[in-house]
C-alpha positions as CSV (number, residue, x, y, z in Angstrom):
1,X,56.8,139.8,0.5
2,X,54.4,140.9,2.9
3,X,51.9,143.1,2.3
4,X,52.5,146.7,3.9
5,X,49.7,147.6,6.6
6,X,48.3,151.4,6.0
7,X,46.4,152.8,9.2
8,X,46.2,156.6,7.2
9,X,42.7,157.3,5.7
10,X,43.0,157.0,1.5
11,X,42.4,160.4,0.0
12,X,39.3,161.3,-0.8
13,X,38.2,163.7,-3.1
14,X,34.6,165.0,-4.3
15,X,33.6,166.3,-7.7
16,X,30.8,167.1,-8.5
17,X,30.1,167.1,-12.2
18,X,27.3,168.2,-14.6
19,X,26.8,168.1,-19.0
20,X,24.5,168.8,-20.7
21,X,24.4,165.7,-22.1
22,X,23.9,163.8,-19.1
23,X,20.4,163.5,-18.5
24,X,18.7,164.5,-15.1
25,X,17.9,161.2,-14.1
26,X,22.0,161.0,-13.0
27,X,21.4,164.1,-10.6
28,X,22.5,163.0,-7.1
29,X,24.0,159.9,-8.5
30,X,27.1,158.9,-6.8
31,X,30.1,157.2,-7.9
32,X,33.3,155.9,-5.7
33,X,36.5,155.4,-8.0
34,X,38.8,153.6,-6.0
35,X,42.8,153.1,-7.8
36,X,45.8,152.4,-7.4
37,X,45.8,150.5,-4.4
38,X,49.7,148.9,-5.5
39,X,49.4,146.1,-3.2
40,X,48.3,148.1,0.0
41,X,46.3,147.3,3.0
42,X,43.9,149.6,4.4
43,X,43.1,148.1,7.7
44,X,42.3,144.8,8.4
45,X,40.1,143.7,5.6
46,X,40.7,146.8,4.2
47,X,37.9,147.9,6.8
48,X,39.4,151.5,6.1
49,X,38.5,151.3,2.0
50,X,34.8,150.2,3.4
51,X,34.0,152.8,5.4
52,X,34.8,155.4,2.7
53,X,32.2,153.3,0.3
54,X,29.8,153.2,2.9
55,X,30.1,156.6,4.7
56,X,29.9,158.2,0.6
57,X,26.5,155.2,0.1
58,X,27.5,155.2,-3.7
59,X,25.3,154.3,-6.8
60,X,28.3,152.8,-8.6
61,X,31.6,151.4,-7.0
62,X,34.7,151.5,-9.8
63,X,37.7,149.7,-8.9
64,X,40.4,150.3,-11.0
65,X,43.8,150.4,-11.9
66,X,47.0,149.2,-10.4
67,X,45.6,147.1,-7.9
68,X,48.8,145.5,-7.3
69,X,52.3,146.4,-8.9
70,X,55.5,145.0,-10.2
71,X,57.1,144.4,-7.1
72,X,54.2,141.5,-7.4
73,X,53.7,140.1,-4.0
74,X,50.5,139.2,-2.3
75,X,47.1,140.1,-4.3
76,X,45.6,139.4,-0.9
77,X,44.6,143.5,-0.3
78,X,43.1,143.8,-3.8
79,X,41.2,140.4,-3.5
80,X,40.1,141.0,0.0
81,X,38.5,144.9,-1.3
């Protein structure tokens, strides 16, 4: 089963988040969560995924949760990101 080829930009959502327990040395820091990919391709490469890190110059990259899915298939996109 070939992987499934998405040309439409991932959503993208900004938070900003504050507590008082989090110390000021985190102010400005910048996190990208990327999930649930389920066995998608963002562009070749998934150049599309890599432009969002970039263009958003993160601190911390998390990559998370259902990266593929049960239809199983290719891990190629996940392995690729």
């Amino acid at each position: 089963m070939k992987n499934r080829v998405s040309f439409r930009k991932p959503k993208v959502s900004r938070l900003e988040f504050s507590h008082p327990c989090v110390g000021g040395n985190f102010d400005g820091f910048k996190i990208a969560h990327f999930s649930d990919l389920h066995n998608k391709e963002f562009g070749q490469g998934q150049e599309i995924l890599l432009a969002c890190a970039r263009e958003t110059a993160p601190d911390l990259i998390l990559f998370t949760g259902d990266a593929v899915d049960r239809r199983g298939g290719d891990w190629g996109g996940a392995l690729n990101f």
